[in-house]
N, C-alpha and C positions, 0 to 999 in steps of 0.2 A: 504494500500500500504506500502512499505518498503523497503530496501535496502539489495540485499543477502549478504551473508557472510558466511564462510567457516571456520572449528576450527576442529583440532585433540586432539583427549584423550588416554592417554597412563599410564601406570601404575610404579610406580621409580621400584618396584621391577622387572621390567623387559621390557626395554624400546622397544623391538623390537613388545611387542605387542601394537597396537596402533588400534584404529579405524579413518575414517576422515567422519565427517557430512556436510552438508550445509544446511541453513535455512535463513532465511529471518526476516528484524528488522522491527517489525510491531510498524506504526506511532500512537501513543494517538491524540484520537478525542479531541481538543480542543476549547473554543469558543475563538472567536476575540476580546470577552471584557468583562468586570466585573460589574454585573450589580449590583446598590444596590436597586432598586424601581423600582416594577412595579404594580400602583394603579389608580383605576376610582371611579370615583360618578355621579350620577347621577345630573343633572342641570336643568332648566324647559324645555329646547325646547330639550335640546342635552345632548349626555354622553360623560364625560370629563376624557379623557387616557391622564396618568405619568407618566415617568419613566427618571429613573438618571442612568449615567455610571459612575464607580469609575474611569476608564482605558479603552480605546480602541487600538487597533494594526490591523492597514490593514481592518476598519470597512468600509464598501462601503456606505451600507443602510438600513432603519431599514424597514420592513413589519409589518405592525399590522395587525392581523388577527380577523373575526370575524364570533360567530357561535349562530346559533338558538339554539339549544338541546346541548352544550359544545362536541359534537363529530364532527363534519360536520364542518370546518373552511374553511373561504375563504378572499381574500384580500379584505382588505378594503381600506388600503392607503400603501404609501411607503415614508420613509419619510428620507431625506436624514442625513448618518453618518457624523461622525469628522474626522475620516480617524486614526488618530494619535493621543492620547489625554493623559495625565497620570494628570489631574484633573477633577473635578464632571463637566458634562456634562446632562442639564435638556434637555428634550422634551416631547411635546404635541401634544394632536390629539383629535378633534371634531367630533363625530360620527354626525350627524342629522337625519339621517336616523333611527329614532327610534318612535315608539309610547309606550304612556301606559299600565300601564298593565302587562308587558310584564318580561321575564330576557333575558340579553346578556351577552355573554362569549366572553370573549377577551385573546389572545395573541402573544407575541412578537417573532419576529423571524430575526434572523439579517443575513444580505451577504455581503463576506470578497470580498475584491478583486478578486477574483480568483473565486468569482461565486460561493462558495461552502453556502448555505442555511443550518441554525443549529435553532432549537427554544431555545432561551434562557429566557425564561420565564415560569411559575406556570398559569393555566390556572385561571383570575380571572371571576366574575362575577357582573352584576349590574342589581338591580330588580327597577322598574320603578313602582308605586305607583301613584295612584291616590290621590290629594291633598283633603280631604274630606274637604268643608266649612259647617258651621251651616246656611251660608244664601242661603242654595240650602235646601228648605225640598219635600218631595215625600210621596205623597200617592194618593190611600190607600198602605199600607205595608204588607201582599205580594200583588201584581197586579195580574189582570186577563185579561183584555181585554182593559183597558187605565189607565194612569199613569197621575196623574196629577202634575204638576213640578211646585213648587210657588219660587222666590224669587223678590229680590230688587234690582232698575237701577236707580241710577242716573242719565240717561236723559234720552230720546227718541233713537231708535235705533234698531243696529239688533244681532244677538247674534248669533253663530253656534253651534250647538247642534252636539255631536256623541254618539252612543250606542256600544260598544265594549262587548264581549262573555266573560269568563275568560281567555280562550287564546290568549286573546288579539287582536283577530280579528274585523276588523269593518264590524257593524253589518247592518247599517242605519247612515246617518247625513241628514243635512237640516241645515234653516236658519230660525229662527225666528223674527218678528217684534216684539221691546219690547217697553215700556211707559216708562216714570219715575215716580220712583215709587212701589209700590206691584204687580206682574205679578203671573198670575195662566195659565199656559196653561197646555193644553192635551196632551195627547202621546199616538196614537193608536199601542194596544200591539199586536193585534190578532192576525197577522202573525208573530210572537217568537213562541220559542219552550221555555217549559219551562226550567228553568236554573239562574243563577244569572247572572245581568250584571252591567255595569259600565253606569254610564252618563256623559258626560264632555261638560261643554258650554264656550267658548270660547268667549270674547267680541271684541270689536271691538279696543281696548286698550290692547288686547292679554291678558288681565286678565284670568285666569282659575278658571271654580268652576266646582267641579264632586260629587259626589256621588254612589250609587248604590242600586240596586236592585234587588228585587224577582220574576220571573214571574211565576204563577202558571196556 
């Protein structure tokens, strides 16, 4: 958009020739604030979004957005601006909605007063890993038709077990009863295809142990 405007050209050696134009003052797209940081990590249950503003003008609210494949974004929170600000200005955001495994893409996007939606931010990313422990061991290595799963519990109890794919998808869970002490149980493989997965058991103290596997 822009404001018209109207201007003649004429030449000194000879004033009478002249032309007249009119054209229009095209507005520069500008954001509503100056960002200096926008960073996430990953944490145990959740992934944890950053970001600081040096300066805000007529900043309404901020949109985090969030995507499976870094093309496809959709909201995930909104979280409200300063409005006015010309000092560093922090804010934070909690994904939960996340499992192992997996990457998410994240970015910022902010609306001025006036409704107008700009992304101000570099598209980041956070890859979500499974915590390998030495007191999860597995075999046989590669599997074929059951997995046997040994480790060590401090008391009596029950533990939740999941199988995720490499895409991060869940494959199977359950719950098992554990001793304290050495546990050995089975893990019927035969309906997997084969492929590599993930194990992750879960205690009753939200403790995590994972691992992985081959199933042939």
């Amino acid at each position: 958009s822009g404001s018209p405007y109207d201007y003649t050209i004429f030449t000194m050696a000879n004033p009478d020739c002249l032309a007249e134009f009119s054209s229009n003052l095209v507005d520069c797209i500008t954001t509503e604030i100056e960002l200096l940081e926008f960073s996430g990590k990953a944490l145990a249950n959740r992934n944890h979004l950053h970001w600081q503003t040096a300066s805000e003008h007529e900043s309404d609210y901020f949109i985090l957005e969030k995507s499976l494949n870094g093309i496809d974004f959709s909201e995930l929170a909104k979280i409200q601006a300063n409005g006015h600000s010309n000092t560093r200005q922090e804010y934070q955001m909690f994904d939960s909605k996340i499992q192992d495994a997996s990457v998410y893409y994240y970015r910022l996007a902010e609306v001025n007063f006036s409704k107008d939606k700009n992304i101000v931010s570099k598209v980041i990313s956070i890859e979500r890993k499974f915590e390998h422990s030495s007191k999860l061991i597995l075999y046989p290595i590669p599997s074929h038709e059951f997995l046997n799963v040994q480790f060590d519990f401090q008391q009596d109890g029950n533990v939740k077990y999941a199988i995720y794919n490499v895409e991060g998808r869940l494959i199977m869970n359950d719950f098992w009863k554990v001793n304290k002490g050495k546990n050995i149980l089975e893990l019927d493989l035969e309906n997997l295809i084969k492929g590599q997965y993930f194990i992750k058991m879960e205690t009753e103290e939200n403790k995590i142990i994972s691992s992985s596997f081959v199933k042939m």
